[in-house]
C-alpha positions, -999 to +999 in steps of 0.1 A: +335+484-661+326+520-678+311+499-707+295+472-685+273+502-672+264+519-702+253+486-723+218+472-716+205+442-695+209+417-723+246+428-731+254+427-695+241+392-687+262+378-717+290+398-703+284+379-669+282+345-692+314+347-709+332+364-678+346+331-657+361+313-691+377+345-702+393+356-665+405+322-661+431+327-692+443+364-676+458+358-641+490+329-631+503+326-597+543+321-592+552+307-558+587+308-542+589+273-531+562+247-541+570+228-509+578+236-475+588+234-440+556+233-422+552+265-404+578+283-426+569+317-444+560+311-483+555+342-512+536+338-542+527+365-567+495+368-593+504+380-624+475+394-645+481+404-683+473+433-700+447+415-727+422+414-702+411+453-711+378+444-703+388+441-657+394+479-660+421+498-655+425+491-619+412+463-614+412+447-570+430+415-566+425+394-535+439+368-523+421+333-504+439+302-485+420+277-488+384+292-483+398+323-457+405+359-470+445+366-466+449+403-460+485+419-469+486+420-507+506+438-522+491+456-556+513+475-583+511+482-619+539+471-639+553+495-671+545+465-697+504+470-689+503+439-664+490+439-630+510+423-596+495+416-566+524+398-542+513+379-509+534+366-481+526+341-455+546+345-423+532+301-413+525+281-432+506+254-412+485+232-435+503+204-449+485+208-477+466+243-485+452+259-523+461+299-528+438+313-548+445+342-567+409+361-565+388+393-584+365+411-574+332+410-598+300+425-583+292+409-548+313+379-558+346+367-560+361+351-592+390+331-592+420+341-617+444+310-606+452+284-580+482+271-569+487+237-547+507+247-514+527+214-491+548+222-466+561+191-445+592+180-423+625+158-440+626+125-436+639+114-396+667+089-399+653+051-396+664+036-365+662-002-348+671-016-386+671-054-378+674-086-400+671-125-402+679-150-422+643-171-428+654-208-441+623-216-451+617-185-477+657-188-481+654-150-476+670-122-459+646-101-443+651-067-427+629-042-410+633-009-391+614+017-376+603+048-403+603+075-373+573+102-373+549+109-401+570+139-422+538+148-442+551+141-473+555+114-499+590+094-484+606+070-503+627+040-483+653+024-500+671-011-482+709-009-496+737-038-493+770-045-501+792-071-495+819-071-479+852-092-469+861-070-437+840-052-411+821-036-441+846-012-442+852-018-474+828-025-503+832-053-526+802-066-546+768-042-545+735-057-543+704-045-555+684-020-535+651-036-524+623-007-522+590-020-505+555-014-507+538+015-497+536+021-466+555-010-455+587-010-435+604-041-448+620-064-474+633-090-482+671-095-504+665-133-520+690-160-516+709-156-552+723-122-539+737-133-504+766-154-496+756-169-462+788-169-451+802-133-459+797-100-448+770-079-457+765-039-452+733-026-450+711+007-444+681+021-449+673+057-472+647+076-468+642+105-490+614+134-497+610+164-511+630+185-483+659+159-477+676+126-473+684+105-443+703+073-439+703+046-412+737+036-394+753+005-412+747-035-401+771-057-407+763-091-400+770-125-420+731-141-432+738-173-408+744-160-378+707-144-378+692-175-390+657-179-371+643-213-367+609-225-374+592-239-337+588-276-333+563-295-325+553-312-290+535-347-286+522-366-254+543-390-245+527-420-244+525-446-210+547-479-219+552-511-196+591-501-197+581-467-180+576-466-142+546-447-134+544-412-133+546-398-099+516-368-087+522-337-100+544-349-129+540-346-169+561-367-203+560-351-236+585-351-265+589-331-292+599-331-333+626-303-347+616-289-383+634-307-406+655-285-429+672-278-399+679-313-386+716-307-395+722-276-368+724-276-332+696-263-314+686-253-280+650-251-264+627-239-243+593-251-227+568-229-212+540-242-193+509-224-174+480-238-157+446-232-167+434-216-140+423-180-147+451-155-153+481-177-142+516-167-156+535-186-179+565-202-163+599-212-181+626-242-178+658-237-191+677-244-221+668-285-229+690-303-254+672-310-287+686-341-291+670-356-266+638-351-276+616-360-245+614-346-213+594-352-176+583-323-163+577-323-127+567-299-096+533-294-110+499-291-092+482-326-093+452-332-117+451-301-131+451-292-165+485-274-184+492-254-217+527-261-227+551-244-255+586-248-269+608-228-290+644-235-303+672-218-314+710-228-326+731-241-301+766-223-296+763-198-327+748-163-332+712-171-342+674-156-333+646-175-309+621-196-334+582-183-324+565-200-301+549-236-312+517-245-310+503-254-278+496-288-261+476-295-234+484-321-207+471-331-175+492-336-149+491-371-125+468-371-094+477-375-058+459-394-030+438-368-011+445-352+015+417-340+031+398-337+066+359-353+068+333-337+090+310-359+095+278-359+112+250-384+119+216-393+121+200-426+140+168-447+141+160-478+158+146-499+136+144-528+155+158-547+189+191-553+173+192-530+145+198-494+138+194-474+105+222-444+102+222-417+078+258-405+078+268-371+060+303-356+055+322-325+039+356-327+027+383-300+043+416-297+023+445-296+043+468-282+017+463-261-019+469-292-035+452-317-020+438-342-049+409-347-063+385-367-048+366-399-076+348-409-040+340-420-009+343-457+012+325-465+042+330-493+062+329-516+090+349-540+110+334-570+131+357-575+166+354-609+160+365-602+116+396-610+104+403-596+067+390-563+048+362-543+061+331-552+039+325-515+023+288-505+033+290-473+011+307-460-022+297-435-035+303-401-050+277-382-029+280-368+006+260-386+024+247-425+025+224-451+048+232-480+057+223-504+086+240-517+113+238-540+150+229-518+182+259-531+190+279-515+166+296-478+178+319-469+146+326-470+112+353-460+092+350-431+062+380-428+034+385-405+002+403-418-028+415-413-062+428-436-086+463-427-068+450-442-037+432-432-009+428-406+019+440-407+057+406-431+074+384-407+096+368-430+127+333-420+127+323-425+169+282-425+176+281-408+205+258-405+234+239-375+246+253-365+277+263-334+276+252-301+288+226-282+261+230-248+251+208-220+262+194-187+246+188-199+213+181-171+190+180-159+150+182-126+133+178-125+098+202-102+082+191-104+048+168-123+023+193-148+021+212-152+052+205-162+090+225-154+118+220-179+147+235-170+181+237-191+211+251-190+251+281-213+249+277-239+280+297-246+302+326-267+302+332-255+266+323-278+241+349-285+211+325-274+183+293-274+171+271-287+144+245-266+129+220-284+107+186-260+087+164-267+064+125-263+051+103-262+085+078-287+079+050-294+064+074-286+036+083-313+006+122-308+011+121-309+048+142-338+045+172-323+027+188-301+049+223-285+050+246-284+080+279-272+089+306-282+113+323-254+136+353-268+150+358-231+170+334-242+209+348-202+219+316-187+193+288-179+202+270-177+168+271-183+130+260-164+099+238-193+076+241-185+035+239-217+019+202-227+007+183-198+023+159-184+000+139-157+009+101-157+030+108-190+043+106-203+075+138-225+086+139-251+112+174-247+128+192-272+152+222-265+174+243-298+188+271-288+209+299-317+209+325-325+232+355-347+236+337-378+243+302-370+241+273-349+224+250-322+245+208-323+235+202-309+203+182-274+204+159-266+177+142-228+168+125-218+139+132-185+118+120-169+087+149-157+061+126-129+053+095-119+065+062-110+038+039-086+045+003-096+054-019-102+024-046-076+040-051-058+074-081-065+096-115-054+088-129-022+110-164-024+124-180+003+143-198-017+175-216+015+195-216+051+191-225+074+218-227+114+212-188+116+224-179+083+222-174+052+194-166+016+202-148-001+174-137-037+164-120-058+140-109-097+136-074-105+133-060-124+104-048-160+117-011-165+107+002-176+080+032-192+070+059-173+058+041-140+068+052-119+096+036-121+122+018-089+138+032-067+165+010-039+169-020-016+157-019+020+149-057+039+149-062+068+133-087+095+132-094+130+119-126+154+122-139+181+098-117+204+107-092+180+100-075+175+132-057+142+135-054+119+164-041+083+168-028+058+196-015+025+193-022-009+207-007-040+205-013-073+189-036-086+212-063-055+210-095-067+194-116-032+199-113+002+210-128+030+226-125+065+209-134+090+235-134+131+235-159+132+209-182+158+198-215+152+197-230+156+160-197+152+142-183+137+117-151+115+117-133+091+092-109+064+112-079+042+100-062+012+114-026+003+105-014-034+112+025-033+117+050-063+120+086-060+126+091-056+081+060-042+067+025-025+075-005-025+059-035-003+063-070-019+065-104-008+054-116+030+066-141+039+086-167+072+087-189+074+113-211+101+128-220+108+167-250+113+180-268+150+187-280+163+218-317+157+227-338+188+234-339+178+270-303+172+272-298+208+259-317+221+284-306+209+316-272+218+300-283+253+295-302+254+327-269+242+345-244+268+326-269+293+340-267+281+377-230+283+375-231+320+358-258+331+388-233+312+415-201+331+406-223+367+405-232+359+440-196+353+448-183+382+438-214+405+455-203+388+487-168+395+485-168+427+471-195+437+500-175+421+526-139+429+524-132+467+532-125+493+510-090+498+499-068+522+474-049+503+448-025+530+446-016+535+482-025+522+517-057+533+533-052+557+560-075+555+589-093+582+603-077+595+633-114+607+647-129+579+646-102+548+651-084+535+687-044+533+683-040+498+685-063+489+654-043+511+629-010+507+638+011+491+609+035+460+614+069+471+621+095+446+617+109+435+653+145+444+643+135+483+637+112+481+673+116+507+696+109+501+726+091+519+749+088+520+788+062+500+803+029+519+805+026+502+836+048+525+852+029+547+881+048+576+872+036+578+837-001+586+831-014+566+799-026+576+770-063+567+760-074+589+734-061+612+707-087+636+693-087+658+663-105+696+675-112+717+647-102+753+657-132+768+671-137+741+694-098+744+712-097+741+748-070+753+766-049+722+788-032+718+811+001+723+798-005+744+773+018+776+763+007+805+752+041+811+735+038+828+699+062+809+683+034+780+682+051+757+702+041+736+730+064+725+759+055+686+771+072+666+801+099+648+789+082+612+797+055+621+776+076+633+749+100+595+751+067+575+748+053+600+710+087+607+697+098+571+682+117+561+651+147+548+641+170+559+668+197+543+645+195+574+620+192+606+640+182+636+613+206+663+612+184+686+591+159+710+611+127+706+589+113+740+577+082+756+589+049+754+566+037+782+552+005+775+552-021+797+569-050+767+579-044+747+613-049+715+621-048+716+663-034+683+678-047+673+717-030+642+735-057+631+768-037+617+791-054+598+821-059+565+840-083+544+828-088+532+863-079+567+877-114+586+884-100+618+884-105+638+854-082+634+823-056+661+817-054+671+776-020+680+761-031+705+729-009+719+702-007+751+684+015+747+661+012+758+626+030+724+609+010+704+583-004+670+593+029+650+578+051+674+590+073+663+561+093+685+538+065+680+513+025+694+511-004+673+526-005+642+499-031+640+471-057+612+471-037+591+450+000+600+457+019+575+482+028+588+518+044+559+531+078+575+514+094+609+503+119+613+475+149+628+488+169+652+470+189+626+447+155+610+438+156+581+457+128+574+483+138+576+525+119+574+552+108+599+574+140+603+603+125+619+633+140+654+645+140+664+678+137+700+672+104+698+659+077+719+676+050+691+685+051+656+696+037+647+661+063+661+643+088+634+640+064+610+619+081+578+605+057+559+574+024+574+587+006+605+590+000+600+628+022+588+648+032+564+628+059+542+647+041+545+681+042+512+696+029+505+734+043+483+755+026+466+787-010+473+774-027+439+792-051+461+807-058+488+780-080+468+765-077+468+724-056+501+730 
């Protein structure tokens, strides 16, 4: 390395040439086991001499498996100038792997040696070792099961002996067979065998880890002789054979001949060839024999049939299978049930033409096969057969026949003979018809029909459909039979193709007698219609627009229409529609503005599809200038109308606070007109004022202070109280008598006065009035609060827990005012008896 870096480029790049051929001759890798277990640890070791002088002196050695770096070498110099690097694997799980022993060079790795690593498993023991003697290769051959895959080259090995006891003991060896790669068989030839003696045999397998042996056979070469299959024929019909019966097969078969000289047993398969049937077996059948009748099979039907044989009372293995033969078995007379149903038209005085058409029913799963049908008919006054007025192969057939005639017989046969004979009785319409004949079409191909059974209840029905005219085919038309008079429908699938109309008939029947045919017509599935209606504007107003269109006629196999939906939007794309049915030819659109524009749809629906038709944009008319100004002239009316309105109302009604009730002016107001409503259960009553002892009063009058007149009953008492007769003072000093106040109410200190006079006096009494007059000093309310603001509410005071009471009247206060209830004066007064006061 000192040298490579002290010689020039061109020195250094033949350096770099020359390296790989002379490393390769300086390392060798020693491994401890060439092949192993797979997963066991393996060492190997790289050995590199001292010759190469030009790696270095300590040259790094490195180790790869396969193309992955192994860490954990193990690096040492040795004392005889060599270098050893030792590696060990811990698993080894490739079973196949190359360790390379590796240098370091520049950037690179170069490889000093390589060593081929195969780890693997020992061979399992072979198991299921089988043989058979084959007389036609005159062979003894032998197979067995390898086991799993071990990795590694295996070598089998098939070893023999002979053997004169229970191959105990070995007497003559054979040669070992060894076969083919990959082959688990072989085959000891005849020379070797005695095919009456003993034999020993096993299997070996061997590999590089081990050996393993199978257990021993011993078996003598005859008694696994395996056959080759025979061969089955037809047997063919002969005179001195009876007839075979339904259901029943004859074949025979041929054993291979080299084995003509041993007993054999058989077996015959057989299996019908109808989808996945199973194969069914009989049991052991004599070989010399050599033809059998097979019976118990289904009638007219097709069989595979088989055989194999094996020796009969000795040790010996099933021959394969033979070849199969193909039979079919004898037919039966049918057994079937005929619907039938009719058709009839007069052709003449004395002759009718019928159309006759049947099904067959089988009664059972093997009821024959049907070659055709017989119809016929028997004179009353015939002796012999009944002349045959059909055969044929088809379901139906016309023939002719007297007025007279009312039956004809229908038969099924085969060429084992024929069917049970099914009367066919024309009968009469007389019974009673069905009613609510209806269809629903389910699908594109499918009808269900419903009815209302009558009543008695027929025994069945017959249901006949086909192409509604004026179609080609109308005359082909499929019915069904339901033997079932309880239903009240049927689902129809056979020959319904989709957007077709049907023609359906119903026929009740009953014991003796028919009911009156009913006939409706349906469509399997309804088209769309080629195109909707064409949209016409008729008249346009300024907020109106008459529209029309022209229906499509119907056509067939389209469905028909069951409504329209119009549709319109404006500018400021505001949609509207409404729908009308199938009869509407025009419309009205109303609510229009005048000058606008609108665009209009119409939408033809029917019970499958809809379809729009052609669009429609259309303009109102404007306003004319006259229009516009009656309109104008009209909106200013109405605004002139409603300002009068309010004037007058607002002049009329009185004025009132919206924050509290007005209070009238005590000056200028009589007591009757201001008096508030009081509900009748908080009335106090008064006595009458009609009383003679009790002068009246007529007038209260507010003085101011200058202008205070002394009364009658007046006290000059400082305290500023007056003294009143007690009548006077029952008729002012009302309230709830039901809530007496317990709490004297303290004296205002305020220093103006407001003087109270009460005129008392007969209005029919001429003598002078007499005034009651007041000094005292409380406020107008005489509540525990100040006079009220303009805008606070009197009718109430807030007691001390904040909730509003009304005023409770104490009869300590100092005036005949003071006990006020909801109103600044005398509020709660209330007269009684005042038919000749007048409005007092």
């Amino acid at each position: 390395m000192v040298g490579l870096r002290t010689c020039s480029l061109a020195e250094a790049a033949l350096i770099i040439l020359l390296l790989p051929r002379s490393l390769e001759e300086c390392g060798h890798i020693s491994l401890s086991a060439p092949i192993v277990r797979l997963g066991d640890p393996i060492t190997a070791s790289c050995v590199i001499s001292q010759n190469c002088s030009h790696l270095g002196p300590e040259p790094q050695i490195l180790w790869k498996l396969e193309a992955e770096l192994q860490p954990g070498g193990r690096q040492q110099h040795l004392p005889n100038g060599t270098q050893l690097s030792t590696i060990s694997l811990p698993h080894l799980n490739y079973s196949q792997a190359l360790l390379s022993c590796c240098l370091r060079w520049g950037n690179s790795l170069q490889i000093l040696d390589q060593a081929k690593l195969q780890a693997g498993y020992p061979p399992a023991t072979p198991h299921n070792v089988s043989c058979l003697m084959n007389l036609t290769t005159n062979s003894l051959i032998c197979q067995w099961e390898p086991g799993p895959d071990t990795h590694l080259p295996t070598n089998f090995t098939l070893k023999s002996f002979k053997s004169r006891g229970n191959c105990q003991t070995q007497e003559d060896s054979i040669p070992d067979c060894v076969p083919e790669d990959g082959q688990s068989h072989c085959s000891i030839p005849r020379k070797h065998l005695q095919l009456y003696q003993n034999l020993g045999i096993w299997v070996e397998a061997k590999n590089a880890l081990g050996t393993s042996m199978s257990q021993k056979l011993c078996l003598v070469p005859m008694d696994v002789v395996k056959l080759e299959p025979p061969t089955l024929w037809a047997l063919e019909p002969s005179p001195e054979v009876p007839p075979l019966q339904p259901g029943c097969l004859r074949l025979r078969w041929e054993t291979w001949k080299p084995s003509l000289h041993i007993e054999q047993k058989c077996e015959l398969r057989h299996q019908p060839q109808l989808g996945e049937a199973s194969w069914d077996l009989v049991g052991a059948l004599p070989s010399r024999t050599l033809r059998y009748e097979l019976c118990g099979l289904l009638p007219s039907t097709a069989y595979t049939l088989q055989m194999r044989c094996t020796r009969w009372r000795l040790p010996g293995h099933w021959s394969d299978w033979s070849p199969s033969l193909e039979l079919i078995t004898t037919q039966r007379a049918p057994i079937v049930r005929l619907d039938t149903w009719w058709r009839q038209r007069q052709l003449g005085p004395r002759t009718v033409d019928v159309q006759l058409f049947w099904k067959p029913m089988p009664l059972e799963k093997d009821s024959g096969q049907i070659q055709g049908y017989l119809v016929s008919w028997r004179h009353s006054d015939q002796t012999g057969a009944d002349p045959p007025l059909c055969n044929t192969t088809e379901l139906n057939c016309t023939f002719q026949l007297p007025s007279e005639a009312q039956e004809v017989v229908l038969e099924a046969y085969n060429t084992a003979g024929t069917s049970r004979p099914t009367p066919v009785v024309f009968l009469e319409s007389r019974g009673p018809p069905l009613a609510r004949l209806h269809t629903v079409a389910r699908d594109p191909h499918s009808i269900w029909v419903g009815w209302e059974p009558p009543s008695p209840q027929p025994r069945g029905y017959v249901i006949e459909w086909g192409l509604a005219p004026p179609s080609p085919s109308s005359s082909q038309k499929a019915w069904r039979m339901e033997h079932n008079g309880s239903i009240a429908g049927t689902l129809l699938q056979e020959n319904i193709r989709p957007f077709q109309l049907y023609e359906i008939t119903v026929t009740p029947l009953y014991q003796d007698t028919k009911g009156p045919s009913q006939h409706i017509y349906a469509y399997s599935q309804e088209m769309a219609p080629s195109h909707g209606p064409e949209l016409h504007l008729r008249h346009i107003g300024k907020t109106w627009a008459q529209l029309e269109w022209m229906p499509e006629a119907p056509e067939l196999g389209k469905s028909p229409l069951t409504h329209y939906t119009i549709f319109w939007t404006n500018a400021q794309d505001q949609s509207f529609s409404t729908v009308l049915n199938a009869s509407s030819h025009s419309f009205v659109l109303r609510g229009l503005e005048p000058a606008s524009l609108y665009h209009v749809y119409l939408m033809a629906a029917s019970q499958a599809w809809t379809i729009n038709s052609t669009s429609l944009t259309l303009m109102t008319l404007a306003l004319e200038e006259s229009e516009l100004h009656i309109l104008l002239g009209l909106l200013g009316l109405l605004v002139l109308f409603i300002c009068l309105c309010g004037a007058a109302q607002l002049c009329c009604r009185p004025r009132k606070n919206a924050l509290w009730p007005s209070v009238p002016d005590p000056a200028h107001s009589s007591l009757g007109s201001w008096v508030p409503t009081i509900m009748a259960e908080d009335t106090f009553q008064l006595p009458s004022l009609r009383d003679p002892g009790m002068p009246p009063i007529t007038k209260i009058t507010v003085l101011e202070e200058e202008e205070k007149k002394p009364g009658p009953w007046e006290s000059n008492d400082s305290s500023g109280t007056c003294s009143l007769p007690t009548l006077v003072q029952a008729y002012v000093l009302q309230g709830d008598p039901r809530v007496p106040s317990t709490q004297p109410q303290s004296q205002s200190g305020t220093s103006d006065q407001v003087l109270y006079v009460q005129v008392l006096g007969s209005p029919t009494d001429p003598g002078p009035g007499h005034y009651l007059r007041c000094d005292s000093t409380q406020p107008l309310l005489g509540g525990l609060t100040p006079s009220p603001k303009s805008y606070e509410n009197l009718w109430f005071q807030t007691s001390p827990l904040g909730t509003p009471e009304p005023l409770v009247p104490n009869p300590e206060d100092d005036c005949i005012f003071g006990p006020l209830l909801d109103f600044p004066l005398l509020q709660g007064l209330q007269v009684s008896g005042v038919e000749g006061l007048g409005g007092f």
